[in-house]
ROPA-396979 format. One line per field, with one value per atom (N, C-alpha, C): residue number from 1; chain; residue in three letters; x, y, z. Coordinates in pm, 1 decimal. Atoms other than C-alpha are relative to their C-alpha. Example, Ala and Ser with C-alpha at 12.3 -4.5 7.8 and 13.67 -1.06 7.14 Angstrom:
REM residues 2
seq	[1	1	1	2	2	2];
mol	[A	A	A	A	A	A];
type	[ALA	ALA	ALA	SER	SER	SER];
xx	[89.0	1230.0	90.0	-82.0	1367.0	-77.0];
yy	[-119.0	-450.0	120.0	-119.0	-106.0	109.0];
zz	[0.0	780.0	0.0	-6.0	714.0	73.0];
//
This chain:
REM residues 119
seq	[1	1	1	2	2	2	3	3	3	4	4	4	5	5	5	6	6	6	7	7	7	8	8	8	9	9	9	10	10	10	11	11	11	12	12	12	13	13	13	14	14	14	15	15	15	16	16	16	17	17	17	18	18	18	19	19	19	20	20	20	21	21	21	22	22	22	23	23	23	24	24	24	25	25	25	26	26	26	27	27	27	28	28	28	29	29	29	30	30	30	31	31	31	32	32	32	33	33	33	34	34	34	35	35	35	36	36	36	37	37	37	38	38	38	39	39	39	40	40	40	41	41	41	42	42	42	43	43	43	44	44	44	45	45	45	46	46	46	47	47	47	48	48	48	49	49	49	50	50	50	51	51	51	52	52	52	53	53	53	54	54	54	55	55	55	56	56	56	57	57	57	58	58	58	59	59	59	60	60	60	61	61	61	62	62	62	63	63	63	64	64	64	65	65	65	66	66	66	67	67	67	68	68	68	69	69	69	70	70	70	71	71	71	72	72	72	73	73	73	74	74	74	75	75	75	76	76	76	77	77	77	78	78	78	79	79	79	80	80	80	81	81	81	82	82	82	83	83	83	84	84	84	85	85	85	86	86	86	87	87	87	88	88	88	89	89	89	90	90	90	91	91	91	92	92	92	93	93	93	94	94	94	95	95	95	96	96	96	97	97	97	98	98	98	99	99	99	100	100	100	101	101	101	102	102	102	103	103	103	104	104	104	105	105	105	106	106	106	107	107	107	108	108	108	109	109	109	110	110	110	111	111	111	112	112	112	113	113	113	114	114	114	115	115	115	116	116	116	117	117	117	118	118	118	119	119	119];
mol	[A	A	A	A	A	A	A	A	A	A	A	A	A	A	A	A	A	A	A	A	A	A	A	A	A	A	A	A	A	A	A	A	A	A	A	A	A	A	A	A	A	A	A	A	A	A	A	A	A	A	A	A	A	A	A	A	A	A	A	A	A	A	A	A	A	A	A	A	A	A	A	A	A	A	A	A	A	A	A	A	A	A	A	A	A	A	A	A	A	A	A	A	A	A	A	A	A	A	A	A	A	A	A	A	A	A	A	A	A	A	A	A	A	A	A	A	A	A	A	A	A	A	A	A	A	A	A	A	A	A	A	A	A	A	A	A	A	A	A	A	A	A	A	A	A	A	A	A	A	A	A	A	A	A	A	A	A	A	A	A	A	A	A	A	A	A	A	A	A	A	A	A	A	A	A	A	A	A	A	A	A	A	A	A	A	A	A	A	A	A	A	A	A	A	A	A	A	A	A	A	A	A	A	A	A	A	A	A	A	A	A	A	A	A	A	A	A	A	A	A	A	A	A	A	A	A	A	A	A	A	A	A	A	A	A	A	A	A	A	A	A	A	A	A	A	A	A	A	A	A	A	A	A	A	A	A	A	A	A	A	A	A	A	A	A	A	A	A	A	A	A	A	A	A	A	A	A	A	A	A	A	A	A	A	A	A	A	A	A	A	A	A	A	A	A	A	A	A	A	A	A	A	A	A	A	A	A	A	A	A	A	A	A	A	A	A	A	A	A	A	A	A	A	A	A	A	A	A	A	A	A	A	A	A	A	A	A	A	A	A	A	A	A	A	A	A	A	A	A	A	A	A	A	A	A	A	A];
type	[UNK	UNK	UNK	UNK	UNK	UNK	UNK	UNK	UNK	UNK	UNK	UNK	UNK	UNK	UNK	UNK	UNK	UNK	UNK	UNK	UNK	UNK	UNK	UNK	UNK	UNK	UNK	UNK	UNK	UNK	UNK	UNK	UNK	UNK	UNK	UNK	UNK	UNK	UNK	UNK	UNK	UNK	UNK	UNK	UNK	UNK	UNK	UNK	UNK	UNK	UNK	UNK	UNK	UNK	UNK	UNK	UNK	UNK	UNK	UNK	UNK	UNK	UNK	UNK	UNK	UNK	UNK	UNK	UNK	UNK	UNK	UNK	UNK	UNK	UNK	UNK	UNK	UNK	UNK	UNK	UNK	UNK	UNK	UNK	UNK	UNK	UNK	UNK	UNK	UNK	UNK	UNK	UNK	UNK	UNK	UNK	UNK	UNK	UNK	UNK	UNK	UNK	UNK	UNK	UNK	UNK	UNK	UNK	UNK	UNK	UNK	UNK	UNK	UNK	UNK	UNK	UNK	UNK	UNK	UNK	UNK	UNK	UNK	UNK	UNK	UNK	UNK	UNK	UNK	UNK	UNK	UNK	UNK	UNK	UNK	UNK	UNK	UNK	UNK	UNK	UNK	UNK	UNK	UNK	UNK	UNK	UNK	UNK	UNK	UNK	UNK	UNK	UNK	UNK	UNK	UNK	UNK	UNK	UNK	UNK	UNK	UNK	UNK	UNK	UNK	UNK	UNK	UNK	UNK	UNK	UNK	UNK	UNK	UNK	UNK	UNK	UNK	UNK	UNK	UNK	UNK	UNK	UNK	UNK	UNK	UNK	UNK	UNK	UNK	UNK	UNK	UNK	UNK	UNK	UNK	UNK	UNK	UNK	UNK	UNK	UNK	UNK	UNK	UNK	UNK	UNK	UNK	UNK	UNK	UNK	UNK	UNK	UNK	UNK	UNK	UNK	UNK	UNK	UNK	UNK	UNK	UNK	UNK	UNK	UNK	UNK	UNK	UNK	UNK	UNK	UNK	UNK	UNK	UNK	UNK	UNK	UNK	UNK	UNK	UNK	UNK	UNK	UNK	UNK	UNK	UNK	UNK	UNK	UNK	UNK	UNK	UNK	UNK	UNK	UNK	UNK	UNK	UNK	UNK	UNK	UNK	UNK	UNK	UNK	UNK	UNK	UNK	UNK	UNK	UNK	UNK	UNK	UNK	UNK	UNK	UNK	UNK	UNK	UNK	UNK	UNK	UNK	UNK	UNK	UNK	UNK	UNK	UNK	UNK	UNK	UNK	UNK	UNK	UNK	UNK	UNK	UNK	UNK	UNK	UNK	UNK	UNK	UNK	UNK	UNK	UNK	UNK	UNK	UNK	UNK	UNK	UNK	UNK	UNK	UNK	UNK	UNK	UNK	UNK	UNK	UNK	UNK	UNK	UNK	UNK	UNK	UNK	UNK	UNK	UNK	UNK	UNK	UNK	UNK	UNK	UNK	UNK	UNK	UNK	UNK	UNK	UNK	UNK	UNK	UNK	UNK	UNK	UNK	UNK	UNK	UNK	UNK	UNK	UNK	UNK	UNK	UNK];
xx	[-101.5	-2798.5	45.3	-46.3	-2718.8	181.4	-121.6	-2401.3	75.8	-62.0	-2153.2	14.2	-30.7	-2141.1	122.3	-110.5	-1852.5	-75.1	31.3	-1923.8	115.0	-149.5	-1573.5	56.7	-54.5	-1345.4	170.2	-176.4	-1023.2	33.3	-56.3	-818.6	125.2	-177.3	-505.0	77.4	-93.4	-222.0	151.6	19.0	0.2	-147.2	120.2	-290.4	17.7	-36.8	-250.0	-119.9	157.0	-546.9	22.0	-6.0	-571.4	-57.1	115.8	-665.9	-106.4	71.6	-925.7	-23.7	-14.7	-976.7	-56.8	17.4	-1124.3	100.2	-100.7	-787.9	59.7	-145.0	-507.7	113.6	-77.2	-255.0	144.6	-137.3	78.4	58.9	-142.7	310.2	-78.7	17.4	57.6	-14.7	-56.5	82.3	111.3	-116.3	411.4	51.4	-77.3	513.2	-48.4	66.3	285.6	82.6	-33.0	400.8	185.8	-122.1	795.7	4.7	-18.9	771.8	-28.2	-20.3	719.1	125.0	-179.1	1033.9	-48.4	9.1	895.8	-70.3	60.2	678.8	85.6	-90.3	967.4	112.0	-30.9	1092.4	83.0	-75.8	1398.3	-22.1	-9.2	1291.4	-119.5	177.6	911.9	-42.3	36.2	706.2	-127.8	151.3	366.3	-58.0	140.1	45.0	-117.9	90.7	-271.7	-152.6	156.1	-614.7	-121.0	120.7	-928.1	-141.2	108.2	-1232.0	-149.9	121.2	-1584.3	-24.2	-10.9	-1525.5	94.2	-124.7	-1196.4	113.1	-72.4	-919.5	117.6	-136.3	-580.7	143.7	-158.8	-192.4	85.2	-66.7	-29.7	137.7	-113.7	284.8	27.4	37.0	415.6	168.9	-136.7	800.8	24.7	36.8	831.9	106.8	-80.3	981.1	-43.7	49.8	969.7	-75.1	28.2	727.6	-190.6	110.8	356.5	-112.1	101.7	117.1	69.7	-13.9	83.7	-109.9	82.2	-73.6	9.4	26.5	-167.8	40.0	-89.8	55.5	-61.5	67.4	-216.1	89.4	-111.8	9.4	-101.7	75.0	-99.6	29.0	-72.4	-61.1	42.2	-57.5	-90.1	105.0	-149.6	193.2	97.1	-86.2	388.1	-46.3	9.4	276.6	-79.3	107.2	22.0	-106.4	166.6	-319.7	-79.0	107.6	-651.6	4.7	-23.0	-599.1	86.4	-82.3	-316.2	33.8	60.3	-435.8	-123.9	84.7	-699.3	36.1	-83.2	-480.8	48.6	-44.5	-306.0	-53.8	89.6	-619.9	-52.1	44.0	-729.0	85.7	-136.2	-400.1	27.2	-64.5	-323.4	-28.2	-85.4	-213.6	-110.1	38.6	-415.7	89.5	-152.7	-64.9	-62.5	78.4	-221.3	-117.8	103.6	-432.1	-102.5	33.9	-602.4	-88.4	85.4	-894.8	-35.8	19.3	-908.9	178.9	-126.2	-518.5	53.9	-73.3	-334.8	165.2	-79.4	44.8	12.3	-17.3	151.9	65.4	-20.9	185.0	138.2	-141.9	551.6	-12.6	12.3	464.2	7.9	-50.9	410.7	46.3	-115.5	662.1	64.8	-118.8	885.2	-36.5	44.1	712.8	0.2	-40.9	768.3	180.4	-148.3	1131.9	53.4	-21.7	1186.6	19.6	-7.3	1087.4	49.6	-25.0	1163.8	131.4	-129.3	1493.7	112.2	-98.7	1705.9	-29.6	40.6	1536.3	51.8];
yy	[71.7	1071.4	-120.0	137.2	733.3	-23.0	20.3	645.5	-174.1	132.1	338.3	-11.1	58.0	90.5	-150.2	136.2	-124.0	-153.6	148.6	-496.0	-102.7	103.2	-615.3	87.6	-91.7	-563.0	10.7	-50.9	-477.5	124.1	-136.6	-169.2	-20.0	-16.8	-50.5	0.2	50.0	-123.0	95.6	19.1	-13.3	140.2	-130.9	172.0	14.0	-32.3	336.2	43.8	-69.3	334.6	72.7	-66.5	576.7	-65.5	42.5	450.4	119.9	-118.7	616.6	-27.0	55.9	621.6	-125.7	172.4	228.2	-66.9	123.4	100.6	-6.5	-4.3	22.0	28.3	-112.0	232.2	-100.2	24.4	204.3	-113.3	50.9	104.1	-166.3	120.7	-177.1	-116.3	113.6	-362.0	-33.6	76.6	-336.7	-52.4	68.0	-474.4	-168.5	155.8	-801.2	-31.9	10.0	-793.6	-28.7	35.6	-788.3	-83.7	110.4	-1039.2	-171.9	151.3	-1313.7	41.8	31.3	-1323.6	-2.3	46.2	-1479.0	135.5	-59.3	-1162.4	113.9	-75.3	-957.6	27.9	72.3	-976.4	160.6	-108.9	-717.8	121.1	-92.1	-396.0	49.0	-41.5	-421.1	-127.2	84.6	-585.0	-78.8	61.6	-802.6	-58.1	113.9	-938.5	2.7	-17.7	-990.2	55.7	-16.1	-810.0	-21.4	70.0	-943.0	60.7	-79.8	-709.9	-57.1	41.5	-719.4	-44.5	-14.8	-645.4	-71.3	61.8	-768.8	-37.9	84.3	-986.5	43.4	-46.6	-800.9	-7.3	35.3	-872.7	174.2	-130.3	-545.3	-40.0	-17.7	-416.6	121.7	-91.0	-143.5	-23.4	3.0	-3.2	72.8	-69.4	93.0	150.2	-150.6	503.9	50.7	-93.3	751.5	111.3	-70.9	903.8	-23.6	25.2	915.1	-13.6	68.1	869.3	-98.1	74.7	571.3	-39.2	57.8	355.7	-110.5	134.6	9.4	64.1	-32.5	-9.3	-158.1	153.1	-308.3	-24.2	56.6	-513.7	-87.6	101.3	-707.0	-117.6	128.1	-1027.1	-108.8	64.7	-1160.0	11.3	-52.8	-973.9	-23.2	83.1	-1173.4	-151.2	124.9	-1520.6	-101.3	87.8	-1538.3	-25.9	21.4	-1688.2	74.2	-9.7	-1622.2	-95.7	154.1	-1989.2	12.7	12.6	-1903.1	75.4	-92.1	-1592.8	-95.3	94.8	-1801.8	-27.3	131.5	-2072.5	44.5	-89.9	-1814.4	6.1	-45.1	-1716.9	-150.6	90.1	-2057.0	-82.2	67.7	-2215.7	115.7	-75.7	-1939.0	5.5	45.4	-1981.9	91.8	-83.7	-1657.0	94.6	-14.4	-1518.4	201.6	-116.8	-1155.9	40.7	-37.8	-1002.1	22.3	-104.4	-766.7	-46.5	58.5	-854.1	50.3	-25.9	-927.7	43.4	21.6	-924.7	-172.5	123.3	-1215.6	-16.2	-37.7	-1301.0	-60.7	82.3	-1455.6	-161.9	137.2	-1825.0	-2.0	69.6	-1998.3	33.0	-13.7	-2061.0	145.8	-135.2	-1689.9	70.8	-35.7	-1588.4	-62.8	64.7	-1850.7	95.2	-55.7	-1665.9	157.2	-154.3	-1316.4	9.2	19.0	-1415.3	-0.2	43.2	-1562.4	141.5	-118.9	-1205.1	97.9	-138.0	-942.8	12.3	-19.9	-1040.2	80.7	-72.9	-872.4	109.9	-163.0	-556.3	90.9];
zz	[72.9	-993.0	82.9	-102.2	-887.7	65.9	-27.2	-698.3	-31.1	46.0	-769.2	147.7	-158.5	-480.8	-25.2	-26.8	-398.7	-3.9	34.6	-524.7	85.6	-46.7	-363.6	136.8	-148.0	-43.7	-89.0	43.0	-334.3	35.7	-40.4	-208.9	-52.9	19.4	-332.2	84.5	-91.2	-165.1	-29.4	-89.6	-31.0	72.0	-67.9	246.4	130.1	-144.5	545.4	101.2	-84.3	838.2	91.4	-141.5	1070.0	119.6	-140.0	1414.9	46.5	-43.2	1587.9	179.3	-171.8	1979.3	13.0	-84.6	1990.3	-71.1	72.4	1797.7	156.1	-90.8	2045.7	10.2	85.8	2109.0	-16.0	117.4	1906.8	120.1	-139.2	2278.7	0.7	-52.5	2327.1	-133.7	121.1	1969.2	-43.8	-20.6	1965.9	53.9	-98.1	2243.7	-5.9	54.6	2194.5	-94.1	192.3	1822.7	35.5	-23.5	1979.2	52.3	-89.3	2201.4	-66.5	96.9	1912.0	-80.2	47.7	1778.2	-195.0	75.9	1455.7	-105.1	81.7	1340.3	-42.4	43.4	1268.0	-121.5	131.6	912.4	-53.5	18.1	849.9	80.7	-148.1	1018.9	63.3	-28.9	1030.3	35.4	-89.8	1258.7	-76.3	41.9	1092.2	50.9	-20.4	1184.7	-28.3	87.4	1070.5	94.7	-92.2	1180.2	-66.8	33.3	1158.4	44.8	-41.2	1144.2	-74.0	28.6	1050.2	-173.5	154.3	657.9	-70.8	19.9	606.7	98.8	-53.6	721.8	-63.5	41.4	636.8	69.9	-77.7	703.5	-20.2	-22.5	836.9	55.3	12.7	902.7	99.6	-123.4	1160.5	-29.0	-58.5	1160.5	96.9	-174.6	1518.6	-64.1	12.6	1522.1	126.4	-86.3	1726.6	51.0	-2.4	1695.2	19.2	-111.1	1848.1	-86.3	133.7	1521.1	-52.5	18.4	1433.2	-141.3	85.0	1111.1	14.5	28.8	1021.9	-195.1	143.2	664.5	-20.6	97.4	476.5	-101.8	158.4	254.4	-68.6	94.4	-7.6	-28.5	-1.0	56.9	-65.0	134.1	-269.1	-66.3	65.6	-369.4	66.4	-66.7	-142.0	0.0	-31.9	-200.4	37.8	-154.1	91.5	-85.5	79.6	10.6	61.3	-94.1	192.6	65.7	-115.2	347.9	18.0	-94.1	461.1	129.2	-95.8	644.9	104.7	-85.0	763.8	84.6	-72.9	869.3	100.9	-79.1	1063.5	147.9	-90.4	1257.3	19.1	-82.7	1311.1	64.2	-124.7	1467.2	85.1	-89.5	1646.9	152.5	-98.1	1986.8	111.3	-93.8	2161.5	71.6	-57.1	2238.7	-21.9	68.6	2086.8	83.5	-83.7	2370.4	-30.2	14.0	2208.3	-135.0	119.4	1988.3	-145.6	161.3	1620.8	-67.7	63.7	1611.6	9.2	20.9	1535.5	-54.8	83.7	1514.0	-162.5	99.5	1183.6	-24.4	-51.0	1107.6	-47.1	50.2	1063.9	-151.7	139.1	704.1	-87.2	73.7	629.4	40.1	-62.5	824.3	-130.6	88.0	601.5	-168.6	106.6	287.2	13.4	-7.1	406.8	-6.8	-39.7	487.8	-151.8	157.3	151.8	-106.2	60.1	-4.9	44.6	-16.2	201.1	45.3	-124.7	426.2	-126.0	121.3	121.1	-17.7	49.8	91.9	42.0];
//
């Protein structure tokens, strides 16, 4: 019996990834991720990672507690484009040690702000 194969990289949203031992752990993305001021938008931290398949803008509300996820937003459903994710990753500064993260640009910062600072 034949199987259906994914034609697209759409996922529902919101989605939560598990890391697995080659992510990085929780202490060391947040602390990068705090130290920009700008990626912090009410009480969750964002930035965008950039893997082989897809190029997604995450999210992370620091707790206390020792599992961790990558919470994929949908960035359309805030505004963002794909050029502006891009844009992101190609101005960006290198400030983000840790490869295939990136923080987020001004602009969607100003476009996360816009939507979420009220929530």
């Amino acid at each position: 019996m034949p199987t259906a194969k994914r034609t697209t990289s759409t996922y529902t949203v919101p989605r939560y990834i598990m890391p697995d031992g080659s992510e990085p752990e929780y202490e060391a993305i947040l602390e990068q991720i705090q130290d920009y001021r700008k990626s912090q938008i009410g009480s969750s931290y964002y930035y965008i990672r950039a893997g082989e398949e897809s190029t997604i803008l995450c999210r992370i509300i620091p707790g206390g507690g020792k599992v961790f996820f990558h919470e994929v937003v949908d960035h359309h459903n805030h505004g963002i484009s794909d050029e502006d994710i891009a844009e992101a990753i190609k101005s960006d500064t290198g400030a983000f040690s840790l490869p295939g993260h990136y923080h987020i640009s001004p602009h969607i910062e100003k476009k996360l702000r816009a939507l979420l600072e009220f929530e």
